[in-house]
N, C-alpha and C positions, 0 to 999 in steps of 0.2 A: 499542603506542603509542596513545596517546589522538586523538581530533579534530582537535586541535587540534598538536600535532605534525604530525599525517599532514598537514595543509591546507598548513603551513608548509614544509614538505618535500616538499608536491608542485607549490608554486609555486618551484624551484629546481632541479628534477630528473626526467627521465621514470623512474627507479626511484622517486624518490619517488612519483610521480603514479600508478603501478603499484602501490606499496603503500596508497595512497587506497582506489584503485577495489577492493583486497585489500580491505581495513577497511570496506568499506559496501555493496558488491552484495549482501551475506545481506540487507540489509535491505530493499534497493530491488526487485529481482528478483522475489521473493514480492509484492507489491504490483502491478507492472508484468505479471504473469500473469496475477494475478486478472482484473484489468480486461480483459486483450485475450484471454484465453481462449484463445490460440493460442504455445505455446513458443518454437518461433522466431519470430514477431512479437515476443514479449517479449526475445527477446535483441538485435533486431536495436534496438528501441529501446531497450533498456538499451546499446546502443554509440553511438546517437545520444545520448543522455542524458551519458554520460560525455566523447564530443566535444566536445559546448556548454559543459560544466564544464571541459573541458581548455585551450578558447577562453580562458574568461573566467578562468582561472584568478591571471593573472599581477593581475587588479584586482580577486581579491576578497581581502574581510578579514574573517577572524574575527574573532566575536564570540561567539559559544559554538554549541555542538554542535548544539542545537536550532534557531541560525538557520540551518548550513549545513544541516542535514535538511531545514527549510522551502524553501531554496533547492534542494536538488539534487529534491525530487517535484513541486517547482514547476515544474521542467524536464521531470520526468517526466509531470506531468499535460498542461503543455501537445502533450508527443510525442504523448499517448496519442490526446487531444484533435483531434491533425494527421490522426492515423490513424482517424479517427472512432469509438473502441470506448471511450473515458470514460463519455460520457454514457450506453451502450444499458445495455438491461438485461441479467443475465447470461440465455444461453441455457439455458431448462432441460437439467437435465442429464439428465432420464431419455430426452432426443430421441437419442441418439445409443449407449444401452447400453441392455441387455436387464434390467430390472429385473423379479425375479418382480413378480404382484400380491399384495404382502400388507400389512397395515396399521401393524404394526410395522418400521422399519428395522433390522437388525444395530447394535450398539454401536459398531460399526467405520466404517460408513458416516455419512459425514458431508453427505451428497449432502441429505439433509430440512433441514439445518440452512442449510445454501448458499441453499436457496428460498427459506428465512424471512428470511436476510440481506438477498436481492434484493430481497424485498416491503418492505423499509424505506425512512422518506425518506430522500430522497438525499443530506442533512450525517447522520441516523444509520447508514447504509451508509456515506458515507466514515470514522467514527470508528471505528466495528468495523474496518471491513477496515483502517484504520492502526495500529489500534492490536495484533488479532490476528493478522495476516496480514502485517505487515509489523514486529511488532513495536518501535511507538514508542513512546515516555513520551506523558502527556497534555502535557507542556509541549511537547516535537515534535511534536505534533499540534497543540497550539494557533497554535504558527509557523506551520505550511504552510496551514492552514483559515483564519489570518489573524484567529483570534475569541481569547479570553483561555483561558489556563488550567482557570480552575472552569466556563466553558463548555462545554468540551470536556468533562469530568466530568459536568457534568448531559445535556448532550444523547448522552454514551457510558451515562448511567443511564440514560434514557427506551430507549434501543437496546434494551440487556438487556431490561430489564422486556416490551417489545414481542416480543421473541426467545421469553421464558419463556411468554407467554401463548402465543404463534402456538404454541411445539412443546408446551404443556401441554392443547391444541384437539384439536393432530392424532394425542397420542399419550396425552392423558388420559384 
């Protein structure tokens, strides 16, 4: 089922509203992690997140997929927001594992790329992490960030570009 069934079908039924929350946690969840760095914190606001939307559910109206995405991390940033770990920066990751010292990372570890993403502004860190890590279109990204379409495209090119330089420094 598409969005836009699911939305329809979960304003008339707790199976339906069950198969909603089916059809779109892959995409909120990975998003909702990133930011709070703690799994159960992410779950527990990923169930507050689907409350709010379970509330409002009987008075909203689609209008395409891209607005309820802008709606439902709109809910999601405000949670994250309530629980004060939006804004922070991520913890580095090497505070908490035992990383050899060497200069090169493994091709597997993803851990150098996370720090580069941190040190981005903070609208080019939200477009990465919506668009890789929660994977969104730029048009659902443009919803939830509230800027247009080709914005979201130039300010996710400046991102990259900034990414390539930061790991082309540290591993050039």
């Amino acid at each position: 089922m598409n969005i836009k069934e699911l939305t329809q079908l979960a304003t008339t039924s707790d199976q339906g509203f069950k198969e909603l929350y089916l059809g779109t946690i892959d995409k909120l969840f990975p998003f909702v992690l990133l930011r709070s760095q703690d799994r159960d914190l992410a779950l527990d606001i990923c169930q507050e997140v689907y409350v709010d939307l379970w509330k409002q559910m009987s008075r909203f109206v689609y209008t395409s997929d891209e607005e309820f995405f802008g709606y439902l991390f709109l809910i999601a940033r405000r949670k994250l927001y309530k629980h004060r770990r939006v804004f922070r920066e991520i913890v580095p990751l090497d505070e908490n594992y035992d990383i050899p010292d060497s200069t090169a990372a493994p091709p597997q570890d993803y851990r150098h790329l996370l720090s580069a993403v941190a040190k981005l502004k903070a609208r080019e860190r939200q477009v990465v992490e919506l668009r890789y890590f929660a994977d969104n279109s730029f048009a659902e990204i443009a919803q939830m960030l509230g800027i247009s379409e080709g914005n979201a495209k130039v300010i996710h090119h400046r991102a990259i570009a900034h990414l390539q330089t930061c790991v082309a420094q540290q591993y050039g």
